[in-house]
C-alpha positions as CSV (number, residue, x, y, z in Angstrom):
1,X,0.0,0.0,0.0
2,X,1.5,3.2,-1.3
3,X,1.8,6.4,1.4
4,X,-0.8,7.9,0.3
5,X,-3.0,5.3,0.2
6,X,-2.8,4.9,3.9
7,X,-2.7,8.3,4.9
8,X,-6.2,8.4,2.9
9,X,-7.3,5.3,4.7
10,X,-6.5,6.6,7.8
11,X,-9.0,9.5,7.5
12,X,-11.7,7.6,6.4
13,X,-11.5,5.1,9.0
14,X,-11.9,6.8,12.0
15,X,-15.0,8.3,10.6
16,X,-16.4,5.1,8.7
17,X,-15.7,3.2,12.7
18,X,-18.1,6.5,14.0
19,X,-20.9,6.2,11.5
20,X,-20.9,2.0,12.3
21,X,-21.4,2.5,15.8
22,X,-24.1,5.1,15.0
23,X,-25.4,2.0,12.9
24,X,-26.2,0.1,15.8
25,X,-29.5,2.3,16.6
26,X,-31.3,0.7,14.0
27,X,-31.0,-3.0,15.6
28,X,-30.8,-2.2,18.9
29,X,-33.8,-0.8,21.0
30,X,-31.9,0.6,24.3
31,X,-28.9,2.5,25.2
32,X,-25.8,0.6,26.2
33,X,-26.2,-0.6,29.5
34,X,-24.1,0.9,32.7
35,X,-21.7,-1.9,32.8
36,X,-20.5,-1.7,29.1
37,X,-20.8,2.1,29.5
38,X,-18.3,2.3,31.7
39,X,-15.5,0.0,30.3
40,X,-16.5,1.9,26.9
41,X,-15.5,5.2,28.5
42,X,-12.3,3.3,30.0
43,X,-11.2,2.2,26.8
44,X,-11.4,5.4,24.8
45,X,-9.3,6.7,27.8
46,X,-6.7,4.1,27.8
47,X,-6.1,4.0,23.8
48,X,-6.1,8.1,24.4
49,X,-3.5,8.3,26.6
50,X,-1.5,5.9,25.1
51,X,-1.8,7.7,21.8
52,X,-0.6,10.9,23.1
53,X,2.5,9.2,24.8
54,X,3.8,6.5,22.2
55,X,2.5,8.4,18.8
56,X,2.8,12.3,20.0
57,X,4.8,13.2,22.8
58,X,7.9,10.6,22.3
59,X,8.2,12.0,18.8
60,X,7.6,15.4,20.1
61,X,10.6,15.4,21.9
62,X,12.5,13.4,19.0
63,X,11.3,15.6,16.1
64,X,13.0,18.3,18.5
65,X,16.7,17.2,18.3
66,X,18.0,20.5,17.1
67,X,16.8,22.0,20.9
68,X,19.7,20.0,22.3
69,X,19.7,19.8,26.4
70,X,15.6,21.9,25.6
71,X,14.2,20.1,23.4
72,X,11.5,18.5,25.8
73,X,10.5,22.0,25.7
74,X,8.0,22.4,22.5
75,X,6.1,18.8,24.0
76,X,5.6,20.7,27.7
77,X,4.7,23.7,26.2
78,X,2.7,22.3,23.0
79,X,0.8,19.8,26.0
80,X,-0.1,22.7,28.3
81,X,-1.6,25.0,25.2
82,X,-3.2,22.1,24.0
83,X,-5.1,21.3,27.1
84,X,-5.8,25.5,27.3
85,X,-7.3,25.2,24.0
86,X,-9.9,22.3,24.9
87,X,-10.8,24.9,28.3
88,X,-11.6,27.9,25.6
89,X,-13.7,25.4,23.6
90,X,-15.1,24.5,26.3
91,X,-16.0,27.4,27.7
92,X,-17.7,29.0,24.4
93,X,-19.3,26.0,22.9
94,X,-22.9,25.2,24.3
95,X,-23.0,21.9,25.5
96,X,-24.4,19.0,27.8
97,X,-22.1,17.3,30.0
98,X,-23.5,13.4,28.9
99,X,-22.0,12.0,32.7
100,X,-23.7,14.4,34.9
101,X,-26.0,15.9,31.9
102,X,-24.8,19.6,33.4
103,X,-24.9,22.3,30.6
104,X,-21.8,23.7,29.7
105,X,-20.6,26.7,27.6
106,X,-22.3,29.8,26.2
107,X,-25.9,30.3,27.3
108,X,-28.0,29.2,24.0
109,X,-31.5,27.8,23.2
110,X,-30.3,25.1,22.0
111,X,-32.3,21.6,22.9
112,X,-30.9,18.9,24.3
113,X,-30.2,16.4,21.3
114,X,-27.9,19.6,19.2
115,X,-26.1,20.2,23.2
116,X,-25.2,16.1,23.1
117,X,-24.1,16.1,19.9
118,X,-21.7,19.1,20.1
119,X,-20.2,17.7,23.3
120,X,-19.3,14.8,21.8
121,X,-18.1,16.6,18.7
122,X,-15.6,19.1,21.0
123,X,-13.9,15.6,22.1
124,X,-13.4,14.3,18.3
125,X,-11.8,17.8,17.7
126,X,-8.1,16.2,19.2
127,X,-8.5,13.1,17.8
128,X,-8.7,14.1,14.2
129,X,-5.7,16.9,15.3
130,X,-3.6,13.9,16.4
131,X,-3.9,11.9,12.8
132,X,-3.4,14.5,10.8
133,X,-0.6,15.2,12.8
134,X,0.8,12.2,12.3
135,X,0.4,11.5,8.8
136,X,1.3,15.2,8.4
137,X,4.8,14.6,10.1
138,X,5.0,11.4,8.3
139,X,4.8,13.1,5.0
140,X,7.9,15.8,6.1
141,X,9.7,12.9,7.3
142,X,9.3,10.8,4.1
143,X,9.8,7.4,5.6
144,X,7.3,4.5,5.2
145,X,7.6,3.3,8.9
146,X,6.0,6.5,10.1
147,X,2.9,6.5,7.8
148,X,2.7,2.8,9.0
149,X,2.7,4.1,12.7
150,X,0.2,6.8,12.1
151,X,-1.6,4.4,10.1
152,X,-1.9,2.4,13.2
153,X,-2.6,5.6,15.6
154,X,-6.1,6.0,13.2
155,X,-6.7,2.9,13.7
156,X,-6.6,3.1,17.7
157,X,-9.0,6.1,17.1
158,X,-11.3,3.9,15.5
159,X,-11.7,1.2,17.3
160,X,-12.4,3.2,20.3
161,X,-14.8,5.3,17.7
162,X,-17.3,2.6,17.3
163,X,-18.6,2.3,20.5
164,X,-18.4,6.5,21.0
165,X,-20.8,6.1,17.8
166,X,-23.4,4.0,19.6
167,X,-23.0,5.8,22.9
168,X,-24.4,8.9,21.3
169,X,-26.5,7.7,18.7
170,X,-28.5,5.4,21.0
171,X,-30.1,7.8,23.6
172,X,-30.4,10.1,20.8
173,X,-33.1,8.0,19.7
174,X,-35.0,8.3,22.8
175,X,-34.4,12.7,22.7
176,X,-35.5,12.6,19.2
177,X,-38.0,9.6,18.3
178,X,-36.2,8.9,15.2
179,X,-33.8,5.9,14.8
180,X,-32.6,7.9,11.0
181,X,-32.2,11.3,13.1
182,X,-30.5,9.2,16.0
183,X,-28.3,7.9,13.0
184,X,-27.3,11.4,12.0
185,X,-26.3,12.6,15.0
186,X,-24.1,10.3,15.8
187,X,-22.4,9.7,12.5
188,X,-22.5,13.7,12.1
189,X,-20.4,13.7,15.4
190,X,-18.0,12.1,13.7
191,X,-17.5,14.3,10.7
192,X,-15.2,17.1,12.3
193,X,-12.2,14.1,12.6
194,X,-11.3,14.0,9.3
195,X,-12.2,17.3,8.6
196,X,-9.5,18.1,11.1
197,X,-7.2,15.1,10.2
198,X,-7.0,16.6,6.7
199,X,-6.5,20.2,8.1
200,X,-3.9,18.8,10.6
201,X,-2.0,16.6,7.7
202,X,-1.2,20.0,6.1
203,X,-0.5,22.2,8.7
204,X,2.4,19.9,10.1
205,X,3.7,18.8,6.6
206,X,3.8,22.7,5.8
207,X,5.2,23.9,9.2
208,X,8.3,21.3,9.2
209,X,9.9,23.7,12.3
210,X,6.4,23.3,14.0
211,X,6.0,19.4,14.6
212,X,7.0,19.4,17.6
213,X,4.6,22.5,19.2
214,X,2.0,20.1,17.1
215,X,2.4,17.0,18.1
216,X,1.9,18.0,21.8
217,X,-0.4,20.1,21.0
218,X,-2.5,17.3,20.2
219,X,-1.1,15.5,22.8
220,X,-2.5,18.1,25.3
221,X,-6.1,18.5,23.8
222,X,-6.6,14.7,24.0
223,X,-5.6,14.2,27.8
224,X,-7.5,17.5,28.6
225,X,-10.9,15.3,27.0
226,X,-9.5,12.4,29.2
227,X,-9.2,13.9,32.6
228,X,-11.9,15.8,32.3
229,X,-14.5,13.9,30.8
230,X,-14.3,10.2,30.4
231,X,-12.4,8.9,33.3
232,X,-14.7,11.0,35.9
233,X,-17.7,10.4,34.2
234,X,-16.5,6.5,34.5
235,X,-16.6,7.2,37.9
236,X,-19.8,7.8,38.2
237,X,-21.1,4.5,37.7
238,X,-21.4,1.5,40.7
239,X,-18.9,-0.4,38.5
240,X,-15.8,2.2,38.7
241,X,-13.4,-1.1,38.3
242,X,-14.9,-2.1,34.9
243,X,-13.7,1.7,33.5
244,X,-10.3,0.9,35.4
245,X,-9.9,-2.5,33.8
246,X,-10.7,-0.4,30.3
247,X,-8.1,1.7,30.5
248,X,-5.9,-0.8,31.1
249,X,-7.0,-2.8,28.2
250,X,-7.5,0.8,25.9
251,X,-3.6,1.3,26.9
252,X,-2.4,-2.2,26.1
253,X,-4.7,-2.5,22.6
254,X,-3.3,1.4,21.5
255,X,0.6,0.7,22.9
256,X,0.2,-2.8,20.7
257,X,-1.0,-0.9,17.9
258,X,1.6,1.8,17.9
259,X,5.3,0.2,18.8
260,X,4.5,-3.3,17.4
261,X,3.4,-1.3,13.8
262,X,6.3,1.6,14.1
């Protein structure tokens, strides 16, 4: 498979593994239970933060060889502004918090279905960063392993996509009384990763001298989604060891995916 054959498989994937789980609304009638819920949200956490370590912030600091005795500088600096940048967005964005269903963001009229759908939508704004990011540094760097790595990060991404999918597609069946609106939502919530992934690709093939700010940058956004959302909304449910036992299994799957491919 030729470069940029994966790099284009890699942006359709993460979306095509979104719009699947969305799928599920039309065979099944009720949301995912608690249980699967939970390990679901410890998954997505665990490939995540294994992402940002093994396919961002370790090449972070190796893409910035030329800072000598600094150069874990642009990944602690990139991390911290990308985490700031997920606090803006969050901040300005009208939303519903899905764990504790608090609204979050601008004050907007807004019904509840559109607030669900752009929360989830915020948290697909990193991942999409992150593999276009990666295929984007690939591209500067010119060697097959990396588009095989980043090939592997969008793969991670989708596999912890499909049940994201479901988890918002399913209860939006109950807000709207639609299974085809239901569908829409949560394929639609997918549609801003590739969006970004492409605007991500050129940025960091453009912006050689920038990979590094990038790269953690990403980094950042995605643990920022992690720690704030997903692991304490796993917490909210009377199986906290189930989203434990997710992450664990999210970190191995994603750390599997990334060193055994690069």
């Amino acid at each position: 498979m030729t470069n940029a054959a994966m790099t284009a498989l890699g942006f359709i994937v993460i979306f095509v593994a979104t719009a699947a789980g969305a799928a599920l609304v039309f065979f099944f009638r009720r949301e995912i239970s608690p249980k699967l819920n939970t390990l679901f949200l410890g998954f997505a956490s665990g490939v995540m933060t294994a992402a940002s370590v093994w396919s961002l912030l370790i090449p972070s600091i190796e893409w910035a060889g030329d800072y000598g005795d600094w150069k874990f500088v642009p990944a602690v600096v990139g991390f911290l502004v990308g985490g700031a940048f997920l606090v803006i967005i969050d901040k300005l964005v009208p939303h519903l918090h899905k764990g504790t269903n608090e609204e979050e963001g601008l004050r907007s009229h807004l019904q509840k279905p559109a607030k669900l759908f752009l929360a989830v939508t915020i948290h697909n704004i990193p991942e999409g960063l992150a593999v276009g990011f990666a295929f984007g540094a690939a591209a500067a760097g010119g060697e097959d392993g990396a588009f095989i790595a980043a090939l592997g990060l969008a793969v991670g991404m989708a596999i912890q996509n499909f049940p994201e999918g479901a988890a918002v597609a399913l209860p939006m069946k109950e807000a709207t009384g639609s299974r085809v609106k239901a569908f829409l939502y949560g394929a639609g919530s997918g549609v801003v990763e590739p969006v970004f992934a492409v605007a991500g690709y050129f940025l960091a093939s453009a912006l050689t001298a920038a990979q590094p700010w990038l790269l953690a940058f990403a980094a950042g956004a995605m643990i920022f989604v992690v720690a704030e959302d997903l692991i304490p909304d796993s917490k909210l449910s009377e199986h906290p060891h189930l989203g434990a036992w997710g992450v664990m299994v999210g970190f191995a799957v994603m750390t599997t995916l990334d060193v055994g491919l690069g």
